[in-house]
PDB file of N, CA, C and O in Angstrom:
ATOM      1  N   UNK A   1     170.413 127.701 168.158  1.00  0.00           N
ATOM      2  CA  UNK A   1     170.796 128.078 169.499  1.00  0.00           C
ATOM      3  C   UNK A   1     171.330 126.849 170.227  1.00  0.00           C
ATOM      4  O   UNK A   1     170.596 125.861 170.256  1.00  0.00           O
ATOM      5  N   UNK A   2     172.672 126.788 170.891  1.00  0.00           N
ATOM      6  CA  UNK A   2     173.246 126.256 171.484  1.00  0.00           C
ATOM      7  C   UNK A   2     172.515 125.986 173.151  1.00  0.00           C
ATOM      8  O   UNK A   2     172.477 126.785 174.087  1.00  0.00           O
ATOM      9  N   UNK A   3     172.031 124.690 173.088  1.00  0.00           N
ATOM     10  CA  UNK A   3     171.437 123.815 174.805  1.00  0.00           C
ATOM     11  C   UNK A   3     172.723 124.460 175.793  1.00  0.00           C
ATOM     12  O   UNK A   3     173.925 124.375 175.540  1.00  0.00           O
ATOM     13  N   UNK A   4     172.065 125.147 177.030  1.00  0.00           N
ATOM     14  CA  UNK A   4     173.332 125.750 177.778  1.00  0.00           C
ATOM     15  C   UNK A   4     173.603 124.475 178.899  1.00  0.00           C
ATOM     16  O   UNK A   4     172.627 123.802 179.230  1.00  0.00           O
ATOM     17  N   UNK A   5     174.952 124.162 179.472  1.00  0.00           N
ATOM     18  CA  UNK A   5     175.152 123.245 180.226  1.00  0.00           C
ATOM     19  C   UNK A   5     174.338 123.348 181.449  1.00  0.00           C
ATOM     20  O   UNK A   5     174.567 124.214 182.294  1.00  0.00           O
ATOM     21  N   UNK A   6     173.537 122.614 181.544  1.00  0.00           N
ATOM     22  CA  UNK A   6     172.685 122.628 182.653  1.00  0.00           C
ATOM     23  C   UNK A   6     172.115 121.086 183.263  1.00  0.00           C
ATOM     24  O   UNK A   6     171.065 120.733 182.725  1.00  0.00           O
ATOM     25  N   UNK A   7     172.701 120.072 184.371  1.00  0.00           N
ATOM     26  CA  UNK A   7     172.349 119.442 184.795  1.00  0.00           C
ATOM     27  C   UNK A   7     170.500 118.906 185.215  1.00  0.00           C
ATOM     28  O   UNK A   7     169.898 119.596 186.038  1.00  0.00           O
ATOM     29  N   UNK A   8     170.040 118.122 184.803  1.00  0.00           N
ATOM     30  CA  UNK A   8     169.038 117.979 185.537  1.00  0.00           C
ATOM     31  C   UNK A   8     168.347 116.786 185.074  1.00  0.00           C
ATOM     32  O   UNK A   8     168.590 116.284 183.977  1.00  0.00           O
ATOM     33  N   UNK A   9     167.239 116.189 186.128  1.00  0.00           N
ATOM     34  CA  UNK A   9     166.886 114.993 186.327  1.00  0.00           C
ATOM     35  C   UNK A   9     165.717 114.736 185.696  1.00  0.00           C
ATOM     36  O   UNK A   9     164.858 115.615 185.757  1.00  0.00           O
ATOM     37  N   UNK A  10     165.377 113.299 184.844  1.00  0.00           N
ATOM     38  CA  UNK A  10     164.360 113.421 184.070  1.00  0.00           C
ATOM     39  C   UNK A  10     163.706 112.711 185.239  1.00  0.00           C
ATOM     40  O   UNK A  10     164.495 112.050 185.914  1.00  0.00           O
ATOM     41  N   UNK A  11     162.412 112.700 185.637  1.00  0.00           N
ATOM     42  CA  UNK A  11     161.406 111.873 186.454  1.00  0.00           C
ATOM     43  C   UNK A  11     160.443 112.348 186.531  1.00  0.00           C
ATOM     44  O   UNK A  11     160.401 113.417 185.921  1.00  0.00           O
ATOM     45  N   UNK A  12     159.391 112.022 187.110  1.00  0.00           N
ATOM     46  CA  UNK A  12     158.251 112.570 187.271  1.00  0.00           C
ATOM     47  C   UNK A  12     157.572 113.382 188.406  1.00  0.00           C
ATOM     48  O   UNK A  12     156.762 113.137 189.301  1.00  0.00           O
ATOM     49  N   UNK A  13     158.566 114.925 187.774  1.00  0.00           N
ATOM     50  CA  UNK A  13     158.700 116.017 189.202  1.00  0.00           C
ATOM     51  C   UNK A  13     158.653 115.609 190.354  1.00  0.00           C
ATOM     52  O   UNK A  13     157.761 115.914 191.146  1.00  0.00           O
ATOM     53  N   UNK A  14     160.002 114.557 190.699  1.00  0.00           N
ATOM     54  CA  UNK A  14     160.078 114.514 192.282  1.00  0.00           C
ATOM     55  C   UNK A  14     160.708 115.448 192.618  1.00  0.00           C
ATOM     56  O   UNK A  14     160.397 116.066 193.636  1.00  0.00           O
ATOM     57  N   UNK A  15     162.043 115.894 191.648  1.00  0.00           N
ATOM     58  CA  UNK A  15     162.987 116.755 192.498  1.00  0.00           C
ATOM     59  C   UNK A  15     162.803 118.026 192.089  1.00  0.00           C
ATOM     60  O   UNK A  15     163.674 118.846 192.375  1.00  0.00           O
ATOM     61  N   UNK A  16     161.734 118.404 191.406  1.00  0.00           N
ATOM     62  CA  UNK A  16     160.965 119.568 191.025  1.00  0.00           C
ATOM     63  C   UNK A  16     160.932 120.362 192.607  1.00  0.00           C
ATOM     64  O   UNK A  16     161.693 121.329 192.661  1.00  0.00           O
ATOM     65  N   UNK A  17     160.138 120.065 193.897  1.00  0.00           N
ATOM     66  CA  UNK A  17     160.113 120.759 194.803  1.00  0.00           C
ATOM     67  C   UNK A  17     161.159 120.816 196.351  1.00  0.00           C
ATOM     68  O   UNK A  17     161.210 121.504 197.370  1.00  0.00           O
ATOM     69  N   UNK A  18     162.010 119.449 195.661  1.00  0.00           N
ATOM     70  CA  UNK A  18     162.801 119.150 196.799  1.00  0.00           C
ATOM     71  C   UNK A  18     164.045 120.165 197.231  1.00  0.00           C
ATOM     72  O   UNK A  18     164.530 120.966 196.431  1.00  0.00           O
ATOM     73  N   UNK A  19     164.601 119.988 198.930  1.00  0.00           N
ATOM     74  CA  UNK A  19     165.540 120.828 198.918  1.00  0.00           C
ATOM     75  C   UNK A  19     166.883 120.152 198.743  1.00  0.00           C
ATOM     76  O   UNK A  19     167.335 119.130 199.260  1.00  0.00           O
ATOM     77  N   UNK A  20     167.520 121.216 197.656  1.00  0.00           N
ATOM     78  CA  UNK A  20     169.246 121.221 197.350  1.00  0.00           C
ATOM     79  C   UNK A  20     169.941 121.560 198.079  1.00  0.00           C
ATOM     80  O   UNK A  20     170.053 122.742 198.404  1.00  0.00           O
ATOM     81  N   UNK A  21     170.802 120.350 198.680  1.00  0.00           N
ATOM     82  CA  UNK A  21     172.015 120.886 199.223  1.00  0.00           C
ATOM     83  C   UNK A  21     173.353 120.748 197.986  1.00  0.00           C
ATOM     84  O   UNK A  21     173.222 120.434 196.803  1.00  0.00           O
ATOM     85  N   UNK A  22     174.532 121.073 198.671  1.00  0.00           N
ATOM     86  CA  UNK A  22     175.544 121.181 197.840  1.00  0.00           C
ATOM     87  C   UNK A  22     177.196 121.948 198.507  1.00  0.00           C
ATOM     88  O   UNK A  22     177.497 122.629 199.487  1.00  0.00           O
ATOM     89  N   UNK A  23     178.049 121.267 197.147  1.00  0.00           N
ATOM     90  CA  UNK A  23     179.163 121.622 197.971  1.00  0.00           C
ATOM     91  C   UNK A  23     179.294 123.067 197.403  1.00  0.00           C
ATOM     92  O   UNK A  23     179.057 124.002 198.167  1.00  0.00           O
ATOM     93  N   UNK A  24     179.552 123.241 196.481  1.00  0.00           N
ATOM     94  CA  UNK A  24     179.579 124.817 196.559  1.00  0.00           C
ATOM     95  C   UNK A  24     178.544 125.078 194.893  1.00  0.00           C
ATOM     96  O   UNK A  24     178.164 124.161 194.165  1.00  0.00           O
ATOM     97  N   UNK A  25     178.316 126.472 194.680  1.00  0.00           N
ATOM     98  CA  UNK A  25     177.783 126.886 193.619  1.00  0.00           C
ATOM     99  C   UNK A  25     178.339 128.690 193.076  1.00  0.00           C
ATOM    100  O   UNK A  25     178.450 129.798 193.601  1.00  0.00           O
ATOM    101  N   UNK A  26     178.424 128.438 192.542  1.00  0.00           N
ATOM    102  CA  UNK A  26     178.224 130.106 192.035  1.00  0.00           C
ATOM    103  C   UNK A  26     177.086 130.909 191.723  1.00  0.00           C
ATOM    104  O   UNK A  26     176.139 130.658 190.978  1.00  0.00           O
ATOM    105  N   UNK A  27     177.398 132.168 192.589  1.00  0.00           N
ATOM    106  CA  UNK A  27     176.214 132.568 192.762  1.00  0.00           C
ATOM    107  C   UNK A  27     174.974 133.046 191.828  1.00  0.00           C
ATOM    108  O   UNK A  27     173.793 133.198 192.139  1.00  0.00           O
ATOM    109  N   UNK A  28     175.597 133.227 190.638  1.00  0.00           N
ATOM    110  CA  UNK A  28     174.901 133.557 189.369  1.00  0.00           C
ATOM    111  C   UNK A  28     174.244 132.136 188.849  1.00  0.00           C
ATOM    112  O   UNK A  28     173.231 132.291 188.168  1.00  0.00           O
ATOM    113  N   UNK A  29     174.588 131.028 189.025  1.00  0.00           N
ATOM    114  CA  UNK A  29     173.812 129.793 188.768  1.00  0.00           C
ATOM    115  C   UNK A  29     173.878 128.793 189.791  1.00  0.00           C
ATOM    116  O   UNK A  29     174.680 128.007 190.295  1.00  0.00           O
ATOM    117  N   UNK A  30     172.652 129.176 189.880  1.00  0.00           N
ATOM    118  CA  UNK A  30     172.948 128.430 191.809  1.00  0.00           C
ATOM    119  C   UNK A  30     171.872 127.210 191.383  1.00  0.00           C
ATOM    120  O   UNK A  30     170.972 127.185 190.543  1.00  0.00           O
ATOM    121  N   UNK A  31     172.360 126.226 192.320  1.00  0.00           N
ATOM    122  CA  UNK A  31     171.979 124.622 192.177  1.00  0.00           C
ATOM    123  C   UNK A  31     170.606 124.806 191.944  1.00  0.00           C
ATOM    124  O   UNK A  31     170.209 124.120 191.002  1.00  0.00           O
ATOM    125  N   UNK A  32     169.668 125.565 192.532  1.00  0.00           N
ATOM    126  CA  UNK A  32     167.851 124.975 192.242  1.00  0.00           C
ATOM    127  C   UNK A  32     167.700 125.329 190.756  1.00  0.00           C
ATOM    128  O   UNK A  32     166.678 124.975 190.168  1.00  0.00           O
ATOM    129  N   UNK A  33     168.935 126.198 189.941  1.00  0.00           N
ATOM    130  CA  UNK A  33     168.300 125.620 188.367  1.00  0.00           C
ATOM    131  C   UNK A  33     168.419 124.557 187.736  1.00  0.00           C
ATOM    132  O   UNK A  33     168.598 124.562 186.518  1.00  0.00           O
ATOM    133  N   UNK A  34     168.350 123.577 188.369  1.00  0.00           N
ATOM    134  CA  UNK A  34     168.950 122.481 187.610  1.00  0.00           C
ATOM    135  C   UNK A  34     167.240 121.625 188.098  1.00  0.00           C
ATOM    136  O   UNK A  34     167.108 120.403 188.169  1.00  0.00           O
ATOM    137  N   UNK A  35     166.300 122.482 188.327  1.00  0.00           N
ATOM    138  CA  UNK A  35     165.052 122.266 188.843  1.00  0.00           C
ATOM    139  C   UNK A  35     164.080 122.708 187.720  1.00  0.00           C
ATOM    140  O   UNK A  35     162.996 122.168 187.500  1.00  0.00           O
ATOM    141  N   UNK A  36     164.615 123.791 187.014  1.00  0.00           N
ATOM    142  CA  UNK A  36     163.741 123.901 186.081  1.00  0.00           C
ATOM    143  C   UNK A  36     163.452 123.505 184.733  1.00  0.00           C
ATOM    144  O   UNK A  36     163.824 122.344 184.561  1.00  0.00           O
ATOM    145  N   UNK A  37     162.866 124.078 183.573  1.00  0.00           N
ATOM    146  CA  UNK A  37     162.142 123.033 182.889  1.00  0.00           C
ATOM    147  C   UNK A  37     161.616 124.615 181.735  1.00  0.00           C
ATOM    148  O   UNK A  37     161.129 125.619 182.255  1.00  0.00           O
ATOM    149  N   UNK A  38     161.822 124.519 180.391  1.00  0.00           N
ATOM    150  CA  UNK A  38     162.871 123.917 179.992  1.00  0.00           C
ATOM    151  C   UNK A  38     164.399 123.984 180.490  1.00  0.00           C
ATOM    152  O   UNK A  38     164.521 124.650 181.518  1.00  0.00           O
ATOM    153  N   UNK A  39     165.582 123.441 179.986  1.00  0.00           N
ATOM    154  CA  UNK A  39     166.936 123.169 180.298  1.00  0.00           C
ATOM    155  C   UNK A  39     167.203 124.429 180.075  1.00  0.00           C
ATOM    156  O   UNK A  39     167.994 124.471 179.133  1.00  0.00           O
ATOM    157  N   UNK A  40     166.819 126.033 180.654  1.00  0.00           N
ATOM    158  CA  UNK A  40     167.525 127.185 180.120  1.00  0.00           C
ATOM    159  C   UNK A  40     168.012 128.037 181.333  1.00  0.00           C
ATOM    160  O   UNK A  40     167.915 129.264 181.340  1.00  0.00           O
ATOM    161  N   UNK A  41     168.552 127.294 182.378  1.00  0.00           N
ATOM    162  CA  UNK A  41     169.396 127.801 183.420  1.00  0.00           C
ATOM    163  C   UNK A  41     169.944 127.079 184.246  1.00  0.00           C
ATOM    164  O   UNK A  41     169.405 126.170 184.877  1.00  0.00           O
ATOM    165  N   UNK A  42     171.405 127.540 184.324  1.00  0.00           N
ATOM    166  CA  UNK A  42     172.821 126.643 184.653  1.00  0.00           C
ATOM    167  C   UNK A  42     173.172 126.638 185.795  1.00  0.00           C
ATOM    168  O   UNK A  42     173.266 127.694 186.421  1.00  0.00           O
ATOM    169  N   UNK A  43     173.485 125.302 186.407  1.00  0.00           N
ATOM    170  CA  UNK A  43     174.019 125.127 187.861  1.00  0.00           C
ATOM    171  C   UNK A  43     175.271 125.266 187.151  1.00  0.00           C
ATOM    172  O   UNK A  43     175.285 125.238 185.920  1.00  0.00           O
ATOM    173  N   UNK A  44     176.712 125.469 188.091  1.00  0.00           N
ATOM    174  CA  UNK A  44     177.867 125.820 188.171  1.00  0.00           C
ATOM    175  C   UNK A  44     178.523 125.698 189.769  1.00  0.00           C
ATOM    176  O   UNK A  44     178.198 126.524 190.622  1.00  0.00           O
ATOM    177  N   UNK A  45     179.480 124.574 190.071  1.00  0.00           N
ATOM    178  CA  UNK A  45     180.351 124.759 191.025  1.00  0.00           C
ATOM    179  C   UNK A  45     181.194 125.867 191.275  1.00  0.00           C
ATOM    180  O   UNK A  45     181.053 126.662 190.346  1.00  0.00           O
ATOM    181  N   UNK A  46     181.904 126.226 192.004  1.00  0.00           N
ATOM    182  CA  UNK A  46     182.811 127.414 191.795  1.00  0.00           C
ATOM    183  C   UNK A  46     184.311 126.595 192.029  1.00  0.00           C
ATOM    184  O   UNK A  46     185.265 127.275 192.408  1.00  0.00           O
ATOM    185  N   UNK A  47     184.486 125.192 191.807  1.00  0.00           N
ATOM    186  CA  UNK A  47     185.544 124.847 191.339  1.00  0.00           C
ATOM    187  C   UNK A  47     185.543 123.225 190.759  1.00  0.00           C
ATOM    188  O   UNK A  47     184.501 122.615 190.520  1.00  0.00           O
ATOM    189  N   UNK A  48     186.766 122.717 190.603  1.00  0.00           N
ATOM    190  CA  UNK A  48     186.445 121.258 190.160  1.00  0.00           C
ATOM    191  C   UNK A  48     187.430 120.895 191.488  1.00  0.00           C
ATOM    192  O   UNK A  48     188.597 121.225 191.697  1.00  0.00           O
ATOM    193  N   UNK A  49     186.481 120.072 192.315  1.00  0.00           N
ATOM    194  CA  UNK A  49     186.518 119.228 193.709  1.00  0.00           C
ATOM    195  C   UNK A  49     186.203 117.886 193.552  1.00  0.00           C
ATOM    196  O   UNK A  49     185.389 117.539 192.697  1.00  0.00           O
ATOM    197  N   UNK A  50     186.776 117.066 194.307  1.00  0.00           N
ATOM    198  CA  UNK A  50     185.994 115.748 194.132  1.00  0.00           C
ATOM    199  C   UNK A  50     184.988 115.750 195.180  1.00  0.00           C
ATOM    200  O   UNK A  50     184.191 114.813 195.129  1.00  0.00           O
ATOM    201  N   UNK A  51     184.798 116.896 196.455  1.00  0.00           N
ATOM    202  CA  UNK A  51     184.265 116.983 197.372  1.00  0.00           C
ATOM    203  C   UNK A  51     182.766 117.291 196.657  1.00  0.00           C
ATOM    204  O   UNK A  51     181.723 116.907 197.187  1.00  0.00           O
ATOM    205  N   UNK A  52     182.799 118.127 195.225  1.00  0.00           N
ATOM    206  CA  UNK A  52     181.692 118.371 194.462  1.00  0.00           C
ATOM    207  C   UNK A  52     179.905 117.870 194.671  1.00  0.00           C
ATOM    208  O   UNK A  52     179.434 117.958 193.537  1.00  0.00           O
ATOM    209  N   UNK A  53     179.282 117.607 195.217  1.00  0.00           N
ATOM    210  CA  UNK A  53     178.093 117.056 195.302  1.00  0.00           C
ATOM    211  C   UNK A  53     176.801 117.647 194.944  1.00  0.00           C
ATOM    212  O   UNK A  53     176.769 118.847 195.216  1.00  0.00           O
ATOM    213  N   UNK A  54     175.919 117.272 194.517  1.00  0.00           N
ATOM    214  CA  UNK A  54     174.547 118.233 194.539  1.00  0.00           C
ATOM    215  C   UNK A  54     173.609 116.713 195.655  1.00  0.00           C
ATOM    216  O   UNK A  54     173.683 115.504 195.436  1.00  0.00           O
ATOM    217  N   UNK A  55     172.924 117.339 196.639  1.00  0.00           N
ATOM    218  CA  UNK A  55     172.079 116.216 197.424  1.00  0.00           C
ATOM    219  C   UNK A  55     170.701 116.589 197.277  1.00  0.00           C
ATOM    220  O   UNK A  55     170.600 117.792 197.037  1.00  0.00           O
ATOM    221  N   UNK A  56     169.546 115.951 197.340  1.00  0.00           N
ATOM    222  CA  UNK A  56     167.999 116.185 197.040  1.00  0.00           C
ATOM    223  C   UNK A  56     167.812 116.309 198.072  1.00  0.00           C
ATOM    224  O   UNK A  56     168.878 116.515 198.653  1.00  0.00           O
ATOM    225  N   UNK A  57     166.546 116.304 199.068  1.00  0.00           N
ATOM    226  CA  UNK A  57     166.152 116.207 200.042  1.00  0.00           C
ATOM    227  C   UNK A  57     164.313 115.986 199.653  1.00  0.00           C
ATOM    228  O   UNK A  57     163.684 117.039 199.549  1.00  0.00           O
ATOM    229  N   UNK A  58     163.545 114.690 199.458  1.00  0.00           N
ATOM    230  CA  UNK A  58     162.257 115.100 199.035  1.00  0.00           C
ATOM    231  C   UNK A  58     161.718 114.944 200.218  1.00  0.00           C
ATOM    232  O   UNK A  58     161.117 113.919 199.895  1.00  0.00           O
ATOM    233  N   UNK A  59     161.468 115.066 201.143  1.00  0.00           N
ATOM    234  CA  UNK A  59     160.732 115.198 202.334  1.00  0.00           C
ATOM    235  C   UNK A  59     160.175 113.265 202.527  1.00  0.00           C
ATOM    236  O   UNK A  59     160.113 112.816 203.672  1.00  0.00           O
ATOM    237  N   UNK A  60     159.959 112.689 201.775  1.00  0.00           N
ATOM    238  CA  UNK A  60     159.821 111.434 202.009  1.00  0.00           C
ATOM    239  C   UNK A  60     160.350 110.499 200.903  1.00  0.00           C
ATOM    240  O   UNK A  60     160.955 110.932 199.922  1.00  0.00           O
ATOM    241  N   UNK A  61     160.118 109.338 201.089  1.00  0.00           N
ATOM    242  CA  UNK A  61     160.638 108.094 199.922  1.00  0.00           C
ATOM    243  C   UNK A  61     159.879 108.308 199.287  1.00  0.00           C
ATOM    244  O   UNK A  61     158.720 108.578 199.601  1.00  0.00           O
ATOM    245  N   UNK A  62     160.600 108.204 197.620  1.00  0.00           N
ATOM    246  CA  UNK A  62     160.044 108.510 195.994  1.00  0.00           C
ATOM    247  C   UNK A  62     160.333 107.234 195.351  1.00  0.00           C
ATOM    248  O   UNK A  62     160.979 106.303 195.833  1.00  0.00           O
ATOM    249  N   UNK A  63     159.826 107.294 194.305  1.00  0.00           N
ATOM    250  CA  UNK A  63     159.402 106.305 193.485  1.00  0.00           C
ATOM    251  C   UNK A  63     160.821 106.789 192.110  1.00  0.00           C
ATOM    252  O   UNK A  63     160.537 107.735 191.376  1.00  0.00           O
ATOM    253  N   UNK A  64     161.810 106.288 191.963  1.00  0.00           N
ATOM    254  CA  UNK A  64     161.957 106.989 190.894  1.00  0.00           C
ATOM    255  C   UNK A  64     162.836 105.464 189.963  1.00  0.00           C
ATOM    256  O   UNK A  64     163.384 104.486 190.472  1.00  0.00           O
ATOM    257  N   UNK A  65     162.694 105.741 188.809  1.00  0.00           N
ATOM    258  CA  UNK A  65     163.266 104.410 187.620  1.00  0.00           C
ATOM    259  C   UNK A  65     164.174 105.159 186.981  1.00  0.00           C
ATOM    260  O   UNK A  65     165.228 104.534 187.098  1.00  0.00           O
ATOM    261  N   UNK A  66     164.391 106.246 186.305  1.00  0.00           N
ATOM    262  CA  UNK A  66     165.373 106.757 185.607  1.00  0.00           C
ATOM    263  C   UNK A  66     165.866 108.237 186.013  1.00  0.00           C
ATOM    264  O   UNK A  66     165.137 109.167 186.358  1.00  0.00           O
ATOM    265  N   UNK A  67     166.788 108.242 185.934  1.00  0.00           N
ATOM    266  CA  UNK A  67     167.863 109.467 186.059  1.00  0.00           C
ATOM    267  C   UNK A  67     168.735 109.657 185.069  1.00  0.00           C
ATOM    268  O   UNK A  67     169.559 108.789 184.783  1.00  0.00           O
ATOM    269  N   UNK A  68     168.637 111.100 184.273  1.00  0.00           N
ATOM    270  CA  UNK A  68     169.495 111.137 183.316  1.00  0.00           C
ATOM    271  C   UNK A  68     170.191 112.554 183.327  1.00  0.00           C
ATOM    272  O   UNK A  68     169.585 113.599 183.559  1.00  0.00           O
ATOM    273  N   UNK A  69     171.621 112.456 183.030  1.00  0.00           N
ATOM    274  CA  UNK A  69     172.092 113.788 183.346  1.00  0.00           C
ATOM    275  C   UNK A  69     172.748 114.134 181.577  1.00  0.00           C
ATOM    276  O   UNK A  69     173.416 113.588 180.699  1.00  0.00           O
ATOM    277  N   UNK A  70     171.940 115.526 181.881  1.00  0.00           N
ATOM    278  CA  UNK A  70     171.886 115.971 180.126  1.00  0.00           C
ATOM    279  C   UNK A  70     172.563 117.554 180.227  1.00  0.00           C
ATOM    280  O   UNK A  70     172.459 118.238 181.245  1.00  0.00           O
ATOM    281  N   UNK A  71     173.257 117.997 179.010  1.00  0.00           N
ATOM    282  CA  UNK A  71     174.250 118.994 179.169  1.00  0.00           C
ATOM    283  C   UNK A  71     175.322 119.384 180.103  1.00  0.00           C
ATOM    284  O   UNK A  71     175.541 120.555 180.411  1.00  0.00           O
ATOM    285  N   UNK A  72     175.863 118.555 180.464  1.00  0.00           N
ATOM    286  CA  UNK A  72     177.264 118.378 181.273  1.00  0.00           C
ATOM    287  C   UNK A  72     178.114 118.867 180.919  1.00  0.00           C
ATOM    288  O   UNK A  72     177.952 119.716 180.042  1.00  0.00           O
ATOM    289  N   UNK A  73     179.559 118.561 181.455  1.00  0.00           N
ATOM    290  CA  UNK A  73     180.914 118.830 180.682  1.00  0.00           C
ATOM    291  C   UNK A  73     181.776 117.983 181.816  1.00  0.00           C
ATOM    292  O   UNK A  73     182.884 118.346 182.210  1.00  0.00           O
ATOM    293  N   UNK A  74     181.090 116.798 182.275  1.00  0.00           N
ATOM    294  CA  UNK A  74     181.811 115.633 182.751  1.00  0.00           C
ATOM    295  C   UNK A  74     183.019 115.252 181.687  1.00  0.00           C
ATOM    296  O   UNK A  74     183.218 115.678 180.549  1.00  0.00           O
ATOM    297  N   UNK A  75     183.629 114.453 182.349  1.00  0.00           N
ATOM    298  CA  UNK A  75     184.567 113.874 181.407  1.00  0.00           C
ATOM    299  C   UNK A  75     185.244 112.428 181.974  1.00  0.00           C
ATOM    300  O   UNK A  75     185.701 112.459 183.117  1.00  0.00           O
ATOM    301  N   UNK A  76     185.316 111.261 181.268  1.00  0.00           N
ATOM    302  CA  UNK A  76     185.673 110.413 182.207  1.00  0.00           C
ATOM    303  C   UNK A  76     186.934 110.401 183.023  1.00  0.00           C
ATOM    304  O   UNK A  76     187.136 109.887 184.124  1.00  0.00           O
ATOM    305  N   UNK A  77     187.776 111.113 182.202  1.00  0.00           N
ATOM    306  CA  UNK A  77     189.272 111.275 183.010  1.00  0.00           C
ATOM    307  C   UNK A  77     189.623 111.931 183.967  1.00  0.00           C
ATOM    308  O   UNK A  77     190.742 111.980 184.477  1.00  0.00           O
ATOM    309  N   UNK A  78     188.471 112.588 184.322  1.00  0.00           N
ATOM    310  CA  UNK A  78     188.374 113.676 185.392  1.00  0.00           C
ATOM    311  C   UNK A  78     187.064 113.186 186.736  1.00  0.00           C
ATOM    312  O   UNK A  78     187.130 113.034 187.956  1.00  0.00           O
ATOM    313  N   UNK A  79     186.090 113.084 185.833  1.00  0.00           N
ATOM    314  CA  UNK A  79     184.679 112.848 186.654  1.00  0.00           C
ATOM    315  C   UNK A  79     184.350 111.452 187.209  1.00  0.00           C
ATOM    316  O   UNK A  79     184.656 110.483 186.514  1.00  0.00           O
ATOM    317  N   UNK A  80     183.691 111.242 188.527  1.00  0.00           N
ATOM    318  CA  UNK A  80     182.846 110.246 188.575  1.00  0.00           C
ATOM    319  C   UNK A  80     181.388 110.896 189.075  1.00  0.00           C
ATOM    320  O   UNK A  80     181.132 111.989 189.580  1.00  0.00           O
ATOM    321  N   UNK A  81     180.638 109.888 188.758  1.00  0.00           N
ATOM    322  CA  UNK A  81     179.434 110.203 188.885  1.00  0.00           C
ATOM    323  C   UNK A  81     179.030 109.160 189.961  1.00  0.00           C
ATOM    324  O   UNK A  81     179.263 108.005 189.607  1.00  0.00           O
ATOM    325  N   UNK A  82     178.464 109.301 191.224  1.00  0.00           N
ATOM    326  CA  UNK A  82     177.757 108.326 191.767  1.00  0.00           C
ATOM    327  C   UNK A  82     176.470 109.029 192.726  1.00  0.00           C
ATOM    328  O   UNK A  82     176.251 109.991 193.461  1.00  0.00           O
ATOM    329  N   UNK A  83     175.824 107.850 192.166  1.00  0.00           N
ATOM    330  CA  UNK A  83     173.897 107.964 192.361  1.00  0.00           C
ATOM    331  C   UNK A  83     173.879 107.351 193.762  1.00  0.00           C
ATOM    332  O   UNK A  83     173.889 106.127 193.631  1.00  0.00           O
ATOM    333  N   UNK A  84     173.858 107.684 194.970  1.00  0.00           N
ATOM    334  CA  UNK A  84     173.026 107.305 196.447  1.00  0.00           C
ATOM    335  C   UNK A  84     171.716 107.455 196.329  1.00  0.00           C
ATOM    336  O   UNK A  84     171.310 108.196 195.433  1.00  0.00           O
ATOM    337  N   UNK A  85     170.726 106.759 197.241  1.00  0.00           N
ATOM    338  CA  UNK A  85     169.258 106.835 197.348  1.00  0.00           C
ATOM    339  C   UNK A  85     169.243 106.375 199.059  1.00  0.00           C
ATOM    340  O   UNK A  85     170.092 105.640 199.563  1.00  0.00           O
ATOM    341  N   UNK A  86     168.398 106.821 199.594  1.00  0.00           N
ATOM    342  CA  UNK A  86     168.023 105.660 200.978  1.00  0.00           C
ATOM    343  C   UNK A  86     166.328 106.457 201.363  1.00  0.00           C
ATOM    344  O   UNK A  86     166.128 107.569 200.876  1.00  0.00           O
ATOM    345  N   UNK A  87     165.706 106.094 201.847  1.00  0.00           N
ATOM    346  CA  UNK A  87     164.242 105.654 202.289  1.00  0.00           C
ATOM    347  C   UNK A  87     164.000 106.781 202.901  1.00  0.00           C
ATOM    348  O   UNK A  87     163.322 107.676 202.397  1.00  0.00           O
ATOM    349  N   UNK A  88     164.634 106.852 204.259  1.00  0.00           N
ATOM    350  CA  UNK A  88     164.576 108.050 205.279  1.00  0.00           C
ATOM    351  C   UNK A  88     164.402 109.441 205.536  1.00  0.00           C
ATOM    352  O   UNK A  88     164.618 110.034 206.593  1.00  0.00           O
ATOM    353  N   UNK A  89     163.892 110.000 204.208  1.00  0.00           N
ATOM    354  CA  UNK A  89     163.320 111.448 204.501  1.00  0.00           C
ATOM    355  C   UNK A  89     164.700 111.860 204.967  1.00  0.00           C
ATOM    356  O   UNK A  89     164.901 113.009 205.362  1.00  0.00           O
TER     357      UNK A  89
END
């Protein structure tokens, strides 16, 4: 069985309860699966934007060392990826 493309963060369930914002999703795979565990349900934009974003929200400052994004369909000629963090709830 083929891993379905599904974004999500390895750590130690911070972003397990946090709230997702985002630029857009489709409604059949909407951004909080990229929350669950195992990898068997798909976030999906409803286009390719550079406006594209997924944002966390954990209610306070987290502790986190690694972030890894697994089953994608990034591509470098197309995609960037950039990681923000700040303190402020």
């Amino acid at each position: 069985m083929t891993a379905p493309n599904n974004l999500i963060f390895l750590t130690n369930d911070v972003f397990k309860t946090a709230t997702i914002t985002h630029y857009s999703e489709d409604v059949l795979y909407p951004a909080e699966n990229v929350q669950t565990e195992p990898v068997d349900e798909v976030y999906r934009t409803t286009g390719v934007s550079i406006e594209e974003y997924l944002s966390y929200d954990c209610g306070s400052a987290k502790a986190i060392d690694t972030i890894a994004i697994i089953g994608h369909n990034l591509t470098t000629a197309s995609n960037n990826v950039v990681i923000q963090a700040c303190d402020d709830a």
